[in-house]
N, C-alpha and C positions, 0 to 999 in steps of 0.2 A: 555571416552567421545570422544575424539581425532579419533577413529575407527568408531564410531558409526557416525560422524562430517562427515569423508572421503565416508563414503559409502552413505550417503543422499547427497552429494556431488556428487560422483558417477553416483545416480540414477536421480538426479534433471536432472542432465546434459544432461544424456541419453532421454531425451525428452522433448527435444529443439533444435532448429538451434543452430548454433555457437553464432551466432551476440546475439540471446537471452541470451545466456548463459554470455557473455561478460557484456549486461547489469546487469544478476544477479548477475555478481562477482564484479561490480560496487555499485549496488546499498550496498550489504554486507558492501565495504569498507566503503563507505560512513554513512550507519548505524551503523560501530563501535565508526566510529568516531564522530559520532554524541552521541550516548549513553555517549561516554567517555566524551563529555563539555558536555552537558548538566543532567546528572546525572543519566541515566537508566540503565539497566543493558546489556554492551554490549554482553555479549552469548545468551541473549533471543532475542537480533539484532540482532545479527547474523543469529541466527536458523531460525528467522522472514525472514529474508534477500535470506534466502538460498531459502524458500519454497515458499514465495509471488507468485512468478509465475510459480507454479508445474504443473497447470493445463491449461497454457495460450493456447496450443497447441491442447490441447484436441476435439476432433471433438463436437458440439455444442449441435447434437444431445444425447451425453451423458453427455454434461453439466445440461443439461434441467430437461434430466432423474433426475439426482441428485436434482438439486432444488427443481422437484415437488416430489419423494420419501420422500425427507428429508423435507417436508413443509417450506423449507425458503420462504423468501417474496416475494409472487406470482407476487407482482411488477416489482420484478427483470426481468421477462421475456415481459415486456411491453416495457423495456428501453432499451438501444443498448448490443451486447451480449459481447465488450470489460468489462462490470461489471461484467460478471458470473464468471470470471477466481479465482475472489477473493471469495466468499462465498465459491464456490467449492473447492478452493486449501486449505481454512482451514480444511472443510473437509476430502478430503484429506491427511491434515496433521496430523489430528488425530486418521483415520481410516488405512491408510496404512505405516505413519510413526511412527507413536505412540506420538505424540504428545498432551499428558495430560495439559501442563498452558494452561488454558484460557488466558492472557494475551497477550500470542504468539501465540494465533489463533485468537486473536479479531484482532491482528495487521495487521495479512494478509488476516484476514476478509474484515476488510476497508482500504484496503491500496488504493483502486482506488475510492470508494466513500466517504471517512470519515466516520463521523457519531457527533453526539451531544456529545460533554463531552468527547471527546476524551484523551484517556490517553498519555503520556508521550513516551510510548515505539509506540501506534497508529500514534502517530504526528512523530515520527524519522523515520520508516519505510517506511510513504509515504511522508515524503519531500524526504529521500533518493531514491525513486521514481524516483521524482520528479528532483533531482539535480547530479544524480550521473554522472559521467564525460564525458559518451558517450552521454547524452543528448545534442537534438539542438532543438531548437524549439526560435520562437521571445521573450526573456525574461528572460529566463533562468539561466544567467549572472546576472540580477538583483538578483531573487530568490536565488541565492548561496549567494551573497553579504549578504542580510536578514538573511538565514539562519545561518550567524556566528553571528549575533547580538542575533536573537531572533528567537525561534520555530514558535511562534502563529502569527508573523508578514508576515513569510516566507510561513507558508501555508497558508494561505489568499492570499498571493502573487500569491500563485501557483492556488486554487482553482478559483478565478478571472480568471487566464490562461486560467483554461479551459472552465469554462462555458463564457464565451470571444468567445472560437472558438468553442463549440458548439454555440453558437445562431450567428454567424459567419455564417453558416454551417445552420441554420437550423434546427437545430436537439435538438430534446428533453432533458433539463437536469435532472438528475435523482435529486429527490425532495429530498434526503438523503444529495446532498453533497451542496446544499443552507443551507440546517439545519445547519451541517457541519462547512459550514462557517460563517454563522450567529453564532453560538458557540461560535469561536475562535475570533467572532469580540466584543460579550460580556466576554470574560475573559481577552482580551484587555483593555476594558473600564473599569472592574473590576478592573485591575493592577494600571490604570488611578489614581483610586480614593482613592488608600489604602494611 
């Protein structure tokens, strides 16, 4: 495993800036250690951590390619092209890394949009995202605070961020990651009432 760990390590890096590459060995840390409190499995963090952004770089024109080849949701290309990086990099992660759990593909599937019912190892991945150390952004700081209390508190914290500075901005939010957060705001209320 150790071998097999170093060389997608290897190749992730290989196509990326540095700086990206620094955020990906952040976010990694950060989803270990998140998986370790709150109970997922941190190698499938890990793996999740390493691949999330394999395809961030990629020229857009073959992002596109991929989306419509692969019939993902033709929505995807309506909304801004920072969302592509994740559908395609599971792809990606299954096609050229060999990456067979569905669970570590759903993770870097949504790591930038979420998604309804998000799982355990989905929610670590993109608060690590979200909070890992090279982040600066107005809020951020809170966000990490949340994130040692609570998962479902911390990405709502974060999912607010963004659709905050998207309509900020102007700009379109992709209808997946309201879903998203309305989700994590009923399994909130859920928690409320046990």
């Amino acid at each position: 495993m150790n071998q097999v760990r170093e060389e997608m390590i290897e190749s992730v890096q290989a196509q990326m800036p540095e700086q990206r590459w620094q955020h990906t060995q952040g976010v990694m840390d950060t989803a270990i250690r998140l998986a370790n409190k709150y109970g997922a499995d941190p190698i499938k963090a890990e793996i999740a951590a390493i691949l999330h952004d394999v395809a961030k770089y990629w020229p857009t024109a073959r992002m596109e390619e991929i989306i419509r080849e692969q019939h993902m949701p033709p929505e995807l290309l309506q909304h801004d092209k920072q969302l592509w990086h994740a559908p395609v990099g599971a792809y990606v992660a299954q096609h050229e890394y060999g990456i067979e759990d569905e669970e570590i593909l759903d993770a870097i599937r949504y790591h930038t949009s979420g998604r309804v019912h998000m799982t355990l190892l989905d929610k670590i991945v993109c608060l690590a995202d979200y909070i890992e150390p090279g982040r600066d952004f107005p809020g951020v700081d809170l966000i990490r605070e949340l994130a040692e209390r609570d998962v479902n508190t911390a990405l709502v914290a974060g999912f607010d961020s963004t659709i905050s500075f998207l309509l900020g901005k102007r700009r379109r939010v992709f209808p997946l990651t309201i879903l998203a957060r309305n989700s994590l705001i009923e399994e909130l209320e859920q928690e409320l009432y046990k």
